[in-house]
TORKOL-4160 file (C-alpha; in steps of 0.2 Angstrom, whole numbers, padded with zeros to 4 digits, m for minus):
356
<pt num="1" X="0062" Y="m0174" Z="0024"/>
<pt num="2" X="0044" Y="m0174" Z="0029"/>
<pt num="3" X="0048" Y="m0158" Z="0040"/>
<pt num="4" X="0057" Y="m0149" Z="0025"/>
<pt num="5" X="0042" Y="m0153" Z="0016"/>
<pt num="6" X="0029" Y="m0146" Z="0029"/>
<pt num="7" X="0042" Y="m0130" Z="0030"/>
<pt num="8" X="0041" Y="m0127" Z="0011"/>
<pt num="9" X="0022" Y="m0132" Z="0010"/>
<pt num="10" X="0020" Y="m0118" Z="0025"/>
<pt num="11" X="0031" Y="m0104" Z="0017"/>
<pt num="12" X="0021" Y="m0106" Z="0001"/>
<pt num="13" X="0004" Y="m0106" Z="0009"/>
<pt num="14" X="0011" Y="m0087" Z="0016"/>
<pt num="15" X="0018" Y="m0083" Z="0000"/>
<pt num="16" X="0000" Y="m0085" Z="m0011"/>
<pt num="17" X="m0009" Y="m0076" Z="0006"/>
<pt num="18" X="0005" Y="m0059" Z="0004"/>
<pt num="19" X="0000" Y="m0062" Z="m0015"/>
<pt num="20" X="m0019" Y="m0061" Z="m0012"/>
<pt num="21" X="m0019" Y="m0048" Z="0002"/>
<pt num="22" X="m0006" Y="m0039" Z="m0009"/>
<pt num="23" X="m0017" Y="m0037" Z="m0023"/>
<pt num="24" X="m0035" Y="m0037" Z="m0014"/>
<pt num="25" X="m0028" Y="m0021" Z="m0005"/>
<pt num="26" X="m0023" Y="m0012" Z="m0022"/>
<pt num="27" X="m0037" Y="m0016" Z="m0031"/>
<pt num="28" X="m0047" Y="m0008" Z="m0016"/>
<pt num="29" X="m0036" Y="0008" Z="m0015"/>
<pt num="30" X="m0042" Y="0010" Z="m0034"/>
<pt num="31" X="m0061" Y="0003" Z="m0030"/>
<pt num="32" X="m0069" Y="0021" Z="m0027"/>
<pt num="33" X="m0062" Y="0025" Z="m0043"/>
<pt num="34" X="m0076" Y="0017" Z="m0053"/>
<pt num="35" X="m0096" Y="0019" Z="m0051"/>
<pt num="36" X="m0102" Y="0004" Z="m0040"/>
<pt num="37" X="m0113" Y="m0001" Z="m0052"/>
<pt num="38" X="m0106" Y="m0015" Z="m0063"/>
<pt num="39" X="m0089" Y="m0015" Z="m0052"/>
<pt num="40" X="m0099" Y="m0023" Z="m0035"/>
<pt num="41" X="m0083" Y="m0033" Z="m0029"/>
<pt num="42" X="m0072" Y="m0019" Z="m0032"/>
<pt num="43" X="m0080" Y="m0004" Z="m0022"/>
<pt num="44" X="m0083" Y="m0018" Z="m0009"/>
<pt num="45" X="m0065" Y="m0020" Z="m0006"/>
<pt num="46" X="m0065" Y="m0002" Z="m0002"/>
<pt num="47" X="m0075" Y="m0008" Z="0014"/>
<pt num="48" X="m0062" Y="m0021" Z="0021"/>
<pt num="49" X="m0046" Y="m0009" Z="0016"/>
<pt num="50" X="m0043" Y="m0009" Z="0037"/>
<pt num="51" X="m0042" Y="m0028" Z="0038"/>
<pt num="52" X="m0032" Y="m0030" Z="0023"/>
<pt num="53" X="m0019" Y="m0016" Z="0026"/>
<pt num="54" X="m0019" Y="m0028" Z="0045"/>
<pt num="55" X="m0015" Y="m0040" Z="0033"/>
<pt num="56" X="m0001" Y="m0034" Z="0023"/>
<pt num="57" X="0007" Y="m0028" Z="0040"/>
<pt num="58" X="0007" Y="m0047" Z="0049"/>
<pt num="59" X="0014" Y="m0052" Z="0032"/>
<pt num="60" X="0026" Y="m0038" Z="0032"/>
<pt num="61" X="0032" Y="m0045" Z="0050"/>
<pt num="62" X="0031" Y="m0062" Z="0047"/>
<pt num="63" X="0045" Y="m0060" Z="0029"/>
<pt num="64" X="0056" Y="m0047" Z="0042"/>
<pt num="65" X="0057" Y="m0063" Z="0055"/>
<pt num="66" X="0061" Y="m0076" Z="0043"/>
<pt num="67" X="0072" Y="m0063" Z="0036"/>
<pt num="68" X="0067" Y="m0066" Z="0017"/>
<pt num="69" X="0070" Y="m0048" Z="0012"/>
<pt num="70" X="0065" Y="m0051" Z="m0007"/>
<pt num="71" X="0046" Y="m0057" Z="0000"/>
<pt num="72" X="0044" Y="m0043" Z="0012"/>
<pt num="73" X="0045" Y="m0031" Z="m0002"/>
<pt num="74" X="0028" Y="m0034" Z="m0006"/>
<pt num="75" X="0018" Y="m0031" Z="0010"/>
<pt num="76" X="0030" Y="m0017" Z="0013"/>
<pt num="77" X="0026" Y="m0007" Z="m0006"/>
<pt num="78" X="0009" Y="m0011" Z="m0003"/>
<pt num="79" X="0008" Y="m0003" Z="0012"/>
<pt num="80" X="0018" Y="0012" Z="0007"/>
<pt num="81" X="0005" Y="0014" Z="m0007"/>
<pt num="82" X="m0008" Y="0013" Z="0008"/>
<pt num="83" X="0000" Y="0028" Z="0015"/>
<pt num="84" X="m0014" Y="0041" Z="0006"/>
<pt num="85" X="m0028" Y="0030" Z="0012"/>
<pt num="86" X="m0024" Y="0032" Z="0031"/>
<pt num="87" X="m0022" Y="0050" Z="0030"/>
<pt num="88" X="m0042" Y="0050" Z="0030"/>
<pt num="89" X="m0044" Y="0040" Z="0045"/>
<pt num="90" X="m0027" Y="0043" Z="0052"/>
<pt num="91" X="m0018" Y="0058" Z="0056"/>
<pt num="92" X="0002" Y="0060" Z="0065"/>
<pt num="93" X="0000" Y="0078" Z="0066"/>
<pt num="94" X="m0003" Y="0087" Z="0084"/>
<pt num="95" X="m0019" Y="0098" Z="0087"/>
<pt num="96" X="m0012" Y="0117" Z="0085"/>
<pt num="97" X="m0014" Y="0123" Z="0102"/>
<pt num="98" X="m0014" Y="0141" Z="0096"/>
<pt num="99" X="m0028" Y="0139" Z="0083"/>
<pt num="100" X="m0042" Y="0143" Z="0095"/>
<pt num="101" X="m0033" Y="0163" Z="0098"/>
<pt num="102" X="m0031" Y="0163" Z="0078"/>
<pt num="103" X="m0048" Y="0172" Z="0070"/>
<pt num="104" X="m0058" Y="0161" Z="0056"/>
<pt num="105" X="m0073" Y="0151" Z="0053"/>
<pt num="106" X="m0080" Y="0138" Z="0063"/>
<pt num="107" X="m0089" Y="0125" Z="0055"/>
<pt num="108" X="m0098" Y="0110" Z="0064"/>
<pt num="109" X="m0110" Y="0097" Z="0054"/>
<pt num="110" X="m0121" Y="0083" Z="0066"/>
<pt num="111" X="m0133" Y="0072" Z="0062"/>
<pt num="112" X="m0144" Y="0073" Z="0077"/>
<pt num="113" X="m0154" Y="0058" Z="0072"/>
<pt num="114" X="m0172" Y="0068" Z="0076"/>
<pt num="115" X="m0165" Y="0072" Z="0092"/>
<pt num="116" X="m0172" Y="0056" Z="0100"/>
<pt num="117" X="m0187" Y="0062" Z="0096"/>
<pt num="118" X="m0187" Y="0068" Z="0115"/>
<pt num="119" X="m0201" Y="0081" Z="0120"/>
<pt num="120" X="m0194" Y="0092" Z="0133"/>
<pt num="121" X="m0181" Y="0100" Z="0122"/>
<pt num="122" X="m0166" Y="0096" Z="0134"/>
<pt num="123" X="m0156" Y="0087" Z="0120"/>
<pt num="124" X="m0157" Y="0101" Z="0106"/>
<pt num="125" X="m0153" Y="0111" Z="0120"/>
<pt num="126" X="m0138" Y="0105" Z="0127"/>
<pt num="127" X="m0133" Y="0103" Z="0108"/>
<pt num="128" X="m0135" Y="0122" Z="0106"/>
<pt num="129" X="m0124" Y="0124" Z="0123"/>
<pt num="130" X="m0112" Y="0115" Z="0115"/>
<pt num="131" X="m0113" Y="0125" Z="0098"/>
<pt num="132" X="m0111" Y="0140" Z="0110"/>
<pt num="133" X="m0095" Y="0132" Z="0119"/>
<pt num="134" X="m0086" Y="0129" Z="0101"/>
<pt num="135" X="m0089" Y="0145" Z="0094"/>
<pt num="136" X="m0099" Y="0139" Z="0080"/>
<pt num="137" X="m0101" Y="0151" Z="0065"/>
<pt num="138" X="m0111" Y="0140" Z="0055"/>
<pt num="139" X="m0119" Y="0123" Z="0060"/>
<pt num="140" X="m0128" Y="0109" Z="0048"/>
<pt num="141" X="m0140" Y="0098" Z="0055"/>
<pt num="142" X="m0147" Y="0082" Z="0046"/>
<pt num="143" X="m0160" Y="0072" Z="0056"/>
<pt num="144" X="m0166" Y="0087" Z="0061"/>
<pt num="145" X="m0183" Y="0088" Z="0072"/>
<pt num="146" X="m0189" Y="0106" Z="0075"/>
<pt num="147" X="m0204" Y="0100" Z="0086"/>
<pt num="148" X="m0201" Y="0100" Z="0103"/>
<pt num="149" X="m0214" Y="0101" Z="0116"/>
<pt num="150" X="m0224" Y="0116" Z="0113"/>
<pt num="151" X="m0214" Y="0125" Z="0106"/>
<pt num="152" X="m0199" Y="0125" Z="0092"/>
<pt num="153" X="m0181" Y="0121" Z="0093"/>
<pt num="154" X="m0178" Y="0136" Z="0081"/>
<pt num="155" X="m0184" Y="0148" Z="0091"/>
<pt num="156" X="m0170" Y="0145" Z="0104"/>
<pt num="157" X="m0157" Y="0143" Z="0091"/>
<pt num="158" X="m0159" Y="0157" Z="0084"/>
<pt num="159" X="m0156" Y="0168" Z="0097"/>
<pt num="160" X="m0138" Y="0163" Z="0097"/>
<pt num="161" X="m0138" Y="0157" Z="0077"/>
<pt num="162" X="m0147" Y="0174" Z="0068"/>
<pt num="163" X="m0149" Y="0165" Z="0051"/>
<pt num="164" X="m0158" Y="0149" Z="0046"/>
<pt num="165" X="m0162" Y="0140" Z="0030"/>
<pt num="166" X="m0173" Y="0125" Z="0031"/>
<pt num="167" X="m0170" Y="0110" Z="0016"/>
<pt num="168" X="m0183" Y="0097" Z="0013"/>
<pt num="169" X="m0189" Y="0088" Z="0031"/>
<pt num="170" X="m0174" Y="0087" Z="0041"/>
<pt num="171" X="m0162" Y="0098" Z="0034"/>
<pt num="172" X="m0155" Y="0115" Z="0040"/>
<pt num="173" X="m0141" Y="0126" Z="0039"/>
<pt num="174" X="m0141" Y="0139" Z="0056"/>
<pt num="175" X="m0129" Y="0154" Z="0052"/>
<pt num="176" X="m0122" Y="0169" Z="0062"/>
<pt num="177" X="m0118" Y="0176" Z="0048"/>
<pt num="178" X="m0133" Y="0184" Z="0033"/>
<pt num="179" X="m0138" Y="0169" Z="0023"/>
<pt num="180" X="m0144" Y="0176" Z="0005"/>
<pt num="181" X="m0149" Y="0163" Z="m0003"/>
<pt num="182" X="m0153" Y="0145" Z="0001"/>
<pt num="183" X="m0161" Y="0130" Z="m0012"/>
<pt num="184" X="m0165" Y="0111" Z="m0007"/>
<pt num="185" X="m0159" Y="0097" Z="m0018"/>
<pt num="186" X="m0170" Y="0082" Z="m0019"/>
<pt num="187" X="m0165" Y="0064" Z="m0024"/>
<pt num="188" X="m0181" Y="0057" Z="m0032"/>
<pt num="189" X="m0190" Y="0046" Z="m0022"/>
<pt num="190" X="m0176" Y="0045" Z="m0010"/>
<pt num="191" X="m0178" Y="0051" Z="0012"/>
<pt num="192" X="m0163" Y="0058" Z="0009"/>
<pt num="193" X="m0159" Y="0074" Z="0002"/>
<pt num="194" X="m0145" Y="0090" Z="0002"/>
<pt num="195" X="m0146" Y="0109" Z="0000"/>
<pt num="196" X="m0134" Y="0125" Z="m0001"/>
<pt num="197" X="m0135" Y="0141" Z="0009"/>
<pt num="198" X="m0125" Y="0155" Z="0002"/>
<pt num="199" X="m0118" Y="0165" Z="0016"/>
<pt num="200" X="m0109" Y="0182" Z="0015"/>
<pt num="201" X="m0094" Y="0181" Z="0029"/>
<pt num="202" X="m0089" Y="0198" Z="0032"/>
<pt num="203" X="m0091" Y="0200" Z="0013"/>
<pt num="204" X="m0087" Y="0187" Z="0006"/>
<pt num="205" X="m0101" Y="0173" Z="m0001"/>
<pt num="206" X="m0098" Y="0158" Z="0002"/>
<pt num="207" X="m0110" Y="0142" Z="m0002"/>
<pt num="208" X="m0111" Y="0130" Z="0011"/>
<pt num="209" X="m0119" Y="0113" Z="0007"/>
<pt num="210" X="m0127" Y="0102" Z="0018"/>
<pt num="211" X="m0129" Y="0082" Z="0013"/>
<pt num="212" X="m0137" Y="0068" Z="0020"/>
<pt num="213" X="m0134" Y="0052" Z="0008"/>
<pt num="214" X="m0143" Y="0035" Z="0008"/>
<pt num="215" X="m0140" Y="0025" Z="0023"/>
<pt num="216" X="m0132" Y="0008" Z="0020"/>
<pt num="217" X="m0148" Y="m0001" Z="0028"/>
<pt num="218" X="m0140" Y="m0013" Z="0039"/>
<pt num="219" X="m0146" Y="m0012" Z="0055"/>
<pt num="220" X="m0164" Y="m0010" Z="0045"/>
<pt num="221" X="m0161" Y="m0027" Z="0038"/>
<pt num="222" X="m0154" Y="m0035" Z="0055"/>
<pt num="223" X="m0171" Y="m0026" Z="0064"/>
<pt num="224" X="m0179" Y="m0033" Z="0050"/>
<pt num="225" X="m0174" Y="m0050" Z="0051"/>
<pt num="226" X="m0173" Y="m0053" Z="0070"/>
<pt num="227" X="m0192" Y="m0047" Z="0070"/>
<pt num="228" X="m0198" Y="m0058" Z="0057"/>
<pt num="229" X="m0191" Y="m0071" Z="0067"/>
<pt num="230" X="m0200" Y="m0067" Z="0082"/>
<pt num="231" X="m0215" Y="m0065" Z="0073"/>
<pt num="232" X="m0212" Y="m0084" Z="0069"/>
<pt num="233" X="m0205" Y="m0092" Z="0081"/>
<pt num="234" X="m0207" Y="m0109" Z="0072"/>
<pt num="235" X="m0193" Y="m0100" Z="0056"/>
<pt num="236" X="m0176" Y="m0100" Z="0056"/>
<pt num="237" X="m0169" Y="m0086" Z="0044"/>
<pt num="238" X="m0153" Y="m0097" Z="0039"/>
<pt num="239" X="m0136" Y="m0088" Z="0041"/>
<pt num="240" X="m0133" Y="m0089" Z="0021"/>
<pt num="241" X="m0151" Y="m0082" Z="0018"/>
<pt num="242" X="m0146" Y="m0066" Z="0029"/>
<pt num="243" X="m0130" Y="m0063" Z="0022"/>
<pt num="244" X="m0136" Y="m0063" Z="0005"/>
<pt num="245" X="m0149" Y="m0048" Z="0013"/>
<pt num="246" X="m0136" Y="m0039" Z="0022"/>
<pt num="247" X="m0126" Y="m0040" Z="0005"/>
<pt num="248" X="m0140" Y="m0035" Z="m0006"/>
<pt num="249" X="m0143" Y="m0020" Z="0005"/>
<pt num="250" X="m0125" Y="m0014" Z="0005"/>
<pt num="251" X="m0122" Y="m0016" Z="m0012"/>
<pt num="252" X="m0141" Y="m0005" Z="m0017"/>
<pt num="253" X="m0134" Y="0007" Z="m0004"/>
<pt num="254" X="m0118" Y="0011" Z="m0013"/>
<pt num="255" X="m0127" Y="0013" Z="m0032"/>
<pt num="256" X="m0138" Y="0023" Z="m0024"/>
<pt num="257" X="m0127" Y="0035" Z="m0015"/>
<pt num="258" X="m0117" Y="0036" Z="m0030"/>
<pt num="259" X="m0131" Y="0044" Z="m0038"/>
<pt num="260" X="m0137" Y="0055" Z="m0027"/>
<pt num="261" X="m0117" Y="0061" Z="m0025"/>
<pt num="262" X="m0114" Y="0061" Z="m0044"/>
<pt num="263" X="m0130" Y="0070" Z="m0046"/>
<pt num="264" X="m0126" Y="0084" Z="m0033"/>
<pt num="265" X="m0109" Y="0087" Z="m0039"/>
<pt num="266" X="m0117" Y="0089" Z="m0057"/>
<pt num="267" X="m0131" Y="0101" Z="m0049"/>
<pt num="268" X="m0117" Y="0113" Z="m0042"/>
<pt num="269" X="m0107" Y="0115" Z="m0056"/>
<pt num="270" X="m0121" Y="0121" Z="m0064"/>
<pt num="271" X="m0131" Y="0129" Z="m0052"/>
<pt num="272" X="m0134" Y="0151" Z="m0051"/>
<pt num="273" X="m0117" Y="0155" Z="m0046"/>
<pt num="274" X="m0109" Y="0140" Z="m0045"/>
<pt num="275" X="m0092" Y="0150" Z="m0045"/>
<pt num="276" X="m0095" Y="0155" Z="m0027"/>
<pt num="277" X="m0080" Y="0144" Z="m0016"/>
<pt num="278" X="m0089" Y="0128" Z="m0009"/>
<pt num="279" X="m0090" Y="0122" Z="0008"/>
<pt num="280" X="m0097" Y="0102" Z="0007"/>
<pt num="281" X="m0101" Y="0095" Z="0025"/>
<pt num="282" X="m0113" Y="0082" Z="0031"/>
<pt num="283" X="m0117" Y="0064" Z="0032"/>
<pt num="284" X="m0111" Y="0054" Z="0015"/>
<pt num="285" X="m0114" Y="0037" Z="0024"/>
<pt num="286" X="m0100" Y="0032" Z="0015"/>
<pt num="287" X="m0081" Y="0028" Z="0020"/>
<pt num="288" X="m0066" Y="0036" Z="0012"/>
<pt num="289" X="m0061" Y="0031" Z="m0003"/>
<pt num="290" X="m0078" Y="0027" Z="m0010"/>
<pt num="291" X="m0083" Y="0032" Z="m0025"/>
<pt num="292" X="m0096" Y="0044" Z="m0016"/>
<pt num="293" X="m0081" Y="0052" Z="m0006"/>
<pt num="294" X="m0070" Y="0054" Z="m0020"/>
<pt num="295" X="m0087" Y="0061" Z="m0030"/>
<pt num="296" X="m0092" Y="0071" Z="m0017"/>
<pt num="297" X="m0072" Y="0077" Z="m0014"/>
<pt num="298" X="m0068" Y="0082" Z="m0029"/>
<pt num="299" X="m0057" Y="0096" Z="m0029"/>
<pt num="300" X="m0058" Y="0103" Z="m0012"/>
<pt num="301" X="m0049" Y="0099" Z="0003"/>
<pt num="302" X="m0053" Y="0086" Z="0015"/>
<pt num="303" X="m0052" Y="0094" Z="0032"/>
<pt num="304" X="m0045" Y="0081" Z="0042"/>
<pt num="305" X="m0031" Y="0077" Z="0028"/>
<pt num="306" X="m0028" Y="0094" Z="0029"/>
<pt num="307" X="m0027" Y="0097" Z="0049"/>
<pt num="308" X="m0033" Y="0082" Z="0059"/>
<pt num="309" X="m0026" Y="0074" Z="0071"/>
<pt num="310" X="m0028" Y="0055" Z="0078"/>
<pt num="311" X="m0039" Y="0044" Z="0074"/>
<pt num="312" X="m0054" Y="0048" Z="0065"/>
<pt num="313" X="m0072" Y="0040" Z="0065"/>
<pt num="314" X="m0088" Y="0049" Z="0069"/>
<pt num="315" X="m0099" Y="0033" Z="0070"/>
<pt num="316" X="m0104" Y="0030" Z="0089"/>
<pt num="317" X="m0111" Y="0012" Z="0086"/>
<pt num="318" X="m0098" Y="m0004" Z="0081"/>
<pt num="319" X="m0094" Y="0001" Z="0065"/>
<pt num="320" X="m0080" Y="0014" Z="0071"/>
<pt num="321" X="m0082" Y="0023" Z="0052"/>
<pt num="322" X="m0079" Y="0039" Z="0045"/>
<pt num="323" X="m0094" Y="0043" Z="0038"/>
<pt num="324" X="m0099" Y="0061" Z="0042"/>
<pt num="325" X="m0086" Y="0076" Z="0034"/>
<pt num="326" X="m0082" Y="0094" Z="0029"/>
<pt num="327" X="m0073" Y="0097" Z="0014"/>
<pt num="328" X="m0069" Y="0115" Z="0007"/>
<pt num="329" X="m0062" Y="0123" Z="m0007"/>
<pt num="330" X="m0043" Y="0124" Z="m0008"/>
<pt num="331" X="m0043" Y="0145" Z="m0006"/>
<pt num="332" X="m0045" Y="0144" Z="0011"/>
<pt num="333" X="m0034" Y="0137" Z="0026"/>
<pt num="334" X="m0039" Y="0124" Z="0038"/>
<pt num="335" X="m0033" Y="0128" Z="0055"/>
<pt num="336" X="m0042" Y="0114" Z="0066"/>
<pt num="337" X="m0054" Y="0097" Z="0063"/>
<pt num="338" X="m0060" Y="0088" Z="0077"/>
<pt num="339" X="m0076" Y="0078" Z="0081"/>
<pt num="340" X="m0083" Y="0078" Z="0100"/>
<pt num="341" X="m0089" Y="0065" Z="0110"/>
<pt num="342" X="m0107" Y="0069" Z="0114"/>
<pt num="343" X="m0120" Y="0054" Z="0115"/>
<pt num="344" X="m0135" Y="0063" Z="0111"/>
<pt num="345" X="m0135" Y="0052" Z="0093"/>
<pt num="346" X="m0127" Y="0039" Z="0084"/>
<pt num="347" X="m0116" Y="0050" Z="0076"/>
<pt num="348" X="m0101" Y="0064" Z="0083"/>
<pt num="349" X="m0103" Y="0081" Z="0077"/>
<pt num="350" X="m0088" Y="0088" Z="0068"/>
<pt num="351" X="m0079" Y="0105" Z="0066"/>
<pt num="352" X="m0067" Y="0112" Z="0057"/>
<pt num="353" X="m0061" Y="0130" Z="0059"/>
<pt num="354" X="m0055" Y="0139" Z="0044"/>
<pt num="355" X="m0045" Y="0154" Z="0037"/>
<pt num="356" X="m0051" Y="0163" Z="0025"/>
């Protein structure tokens, strides 16, 4: 009797966890639906959507052992509802092999975190190699640095890149095709910032925006904690105290990048023509599924959704995360999207070539 008791008090205990993760992981597919302000726990939940669709899938396996079909339902319709989700992190297709011989666009967006700051040019350098290698049409750069040495990165890139437009501090759009326009967007107070570069591709104008949102701050706030530590050794910044920063600091991160996203999409729709097809690429800081990635998304096409393949993430440090993008607008065809593995920063770049 005591074991039947146990067996029942352990099949419960499963149930209200299928329950919990059930709902947790639908109320997060719907999170970046809703501004991040005054809805905290639910864009959170967007954040942990990998750990909870792990969830549903050890409940899923542990109802299919026990063979209680009815219970597996619900891990197994949660997940199908999941099945858009993974699409941006997660692609089944195969790379089209013949994409490279078919003509288009090639797009590449980096965050080339200031170059490292290094002096003798060789980083900016190699990236500009690698630029060369991919056949890159048009390439945006956040963190730029244009100092190097005694001389200026921009001079070397644009012997291969004719066309250059340079947004506020580290921004810039390199093009080998006529840029005719160009305008920097500002967020306020913010380091961060975007801008647009109309570019006329054999005719046809099309405006390409670069973005860089605000960072989330946590390896600031982790730099910031260790060194105040060890500027007194006698403290101990208790594990409670630092979670509440490192919370803090996420959550200002996510209102803050709403803004600046719902402020930009406002900006473009009513911008001088604004009817030109859009091309949106850079660092958002954000995952998918956010508000700020379904903001910023819109109407256009993700790239990676569209022709990806694999596994996704263009963060180089722990947090394997997909944070850095190219969307475009749904006239054009998408023939390739794929990130490289260069360690010049803490980010990959990524391309996308395109028909259009």
């Amino acid at each position: 009797m005591g074991k039947l008791a146990i067996y029942k008090y352990t099949s419960f205990l499963f149930l209200i966890v299928t329950f919990l993760l059930a709902g947790f992981t639908v109320i997060g597919l719907f999170g970046g639906n809703y501004p991040p302000g005054g809805n905290t726990a639910k864009a959170m939940l967007v954040y942990v959507l990998p750990l909870l669709i792990i969830g549903d899938i050890v409940m899923l396996i542990y109802w299919l052992l026990r063979r209680r079909w009815h219970w597996a339902a619900f891990p197994l319709v949660t997940l199908l509802c999941c099945i858009p989700y993974i699409g941006t992190i997660y692609q089944f297709g195969s790379v089209d092999e013949e994409a490279d011989k078919k003509s288009g666009l090639m797009i590449a967006t980096y965050n080339v975190a200031r170059f490292n700051r290094e002096t003798s040019g060789f980083i900016a350098q190699d990236i500009l190699a690698q630029m060369k290698k991919q056949k890159v049409d048009v390439f945006c750069i956040q963190e730029y640095n244009d100092n190097s040495g005694d001389k200026r990165n921009s001079d070397s890139y644009k012997e291969y890149f004719n066309y250059m437009a340079m947004g506020k501090n580290d921004m810039v759009i390199y093009s080998r095709y006529p840029i005719v326009g160009h305008k920097t967007i500002e967020f306020g107070e913010s380091n961060q910032s975007a801008m647009w570069a109309d570019i006329d591709v054999n005719g046809q104008i099309i405006r390409f925006v670069n973005v860089h949102l605000e960072t989330t701050g946590f390896n600031r706030m982790l730099h910031k904690a260790s060194k105040q530590q060890a500027n007194m050794p006698g403290t101990n910044i208790e594990s409670n105290r630092l979670l509440k920063m490192i919370y803090g600091s996420y959550t200002m991160g996510m209102v803050v990048r709403a803004d600046q996203a719902r402020s930009l999409r406002e900006q473009l729709a009513t911008d001088k023509h604004s009817d030109y097809p859009l091309v949106i690429c850079g660092d958002f800081n954000d995952v998918p599924y956010s508000y700020t990635y379904n903001t910023m998304l819109g109407d256009l096409v993700d790239g990676f959704k569209e022709c990806g393949s694999g596994w996704m993430y263009t963060y180089r440090g722990k947090k394997r995360v997909r944070i850095d993008y190219i969307f475009h607008d749904e006239s054009f065809n998408g023939l390739t999207y794929y990130r490289q593995d260069l360690s010049y920063s803490d980010h990959y770049p990524v391309y996308m070539k395109m028909e259009y």
